[in-house]
C-alpha angles and dihedrals in degrees: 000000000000094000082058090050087054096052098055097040080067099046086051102054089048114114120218083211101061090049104096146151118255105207088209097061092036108098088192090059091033098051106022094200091046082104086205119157104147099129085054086051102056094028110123106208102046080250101139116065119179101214096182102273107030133043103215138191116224097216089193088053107038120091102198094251082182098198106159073067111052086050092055101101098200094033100253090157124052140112092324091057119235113001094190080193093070099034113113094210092057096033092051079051098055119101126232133018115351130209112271094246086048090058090054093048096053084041088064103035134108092238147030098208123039117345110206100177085138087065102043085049088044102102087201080067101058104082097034112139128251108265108250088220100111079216092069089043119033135053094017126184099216083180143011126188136209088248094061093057102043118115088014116142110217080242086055095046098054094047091053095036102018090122103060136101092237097052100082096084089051111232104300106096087029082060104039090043096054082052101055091046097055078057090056085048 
């Protein structure tokens, strides 16, 4: 129950008029023959309207759906905008001892490292074009496994995976979090 109660407590602070379209992020009013109108599509409300140049948010249509929020497993988003401390991408990113609720979280989570899950449930997401970084496209790892990391130096492991997003942080959290998700397993 209380988890409801949560839940609408954050539909309800949520304010139609803050809700807006940023041009930069839009793929319809970036690109004009994208042809996207994916966040009109699942909207609810019948909010988002696409008039030939601008994609536009109705405020005394739109309901606050929220749902970049509902997706965020730790509630990282919420009425007092983005809390990066409870965010799983940056959190499976941090160095060192985690808090004890942070380590369940990572144990039963899709991923061990980044999350993401805001942006897959943003429909302004949906349509968003490939990157064209070969980096973003090409020579993905879709999964990587304890085993492949054991008896890995940091120097080792840079050289196999240094170009990688993930490799920034060396192989420490790769490496605690695989482990606490084989826990969680």
């Amino acid at each position: 129950m209380a988890v409801f109660e949560s839940f609408i407590s954050v539909i309800s602070s949520l304010d139609s008029e803050a809700l807006r379209v940023v041009p930069e992020r839009c793929v319809q009013v970036r690109h004009k023959g994208a042809k996207c109108l994916r966040c009109a599509e699942v909207c609810a409300a019948g909010a988002i309207a696409y008039d030939g140049e601008d994609v536009t948010i109705d405020g005394d249509l739109c309901i606050g759906c929220g749902s970049c929020a509902t997706a965020c497993p730790t509630g990282a988003l919420g009425p007092e905008g983005f809390q990066p401390a409870k965010c799983l991408s940056a959190l499976t990113q941090e160095k060192g001892a985690l808090p004890s609720e942070v380590v369940e979280q990572i144990k039963h989570s899709p991923t061990v490292w980044g999350c993401d899950l805001c942006q897959q449930a943003c429909p302004f997401n949906h349509c968003a074009a490939l990157s064209p970084l070969p980096e973003f496209r090409e020579n993905l790892l879709p999964s990587l496994t304890l085993e492949e990391l054991e008896g890995l130096s940091n120097r080792a492991f840079r050289r196999k995976y240094g170009d990688r997003a993930f490799a920034w942080r060396g192989i420490g959290p790769l490496v605690r979090n695989l482990g606490w998700r084989e826990e969680g397993e």
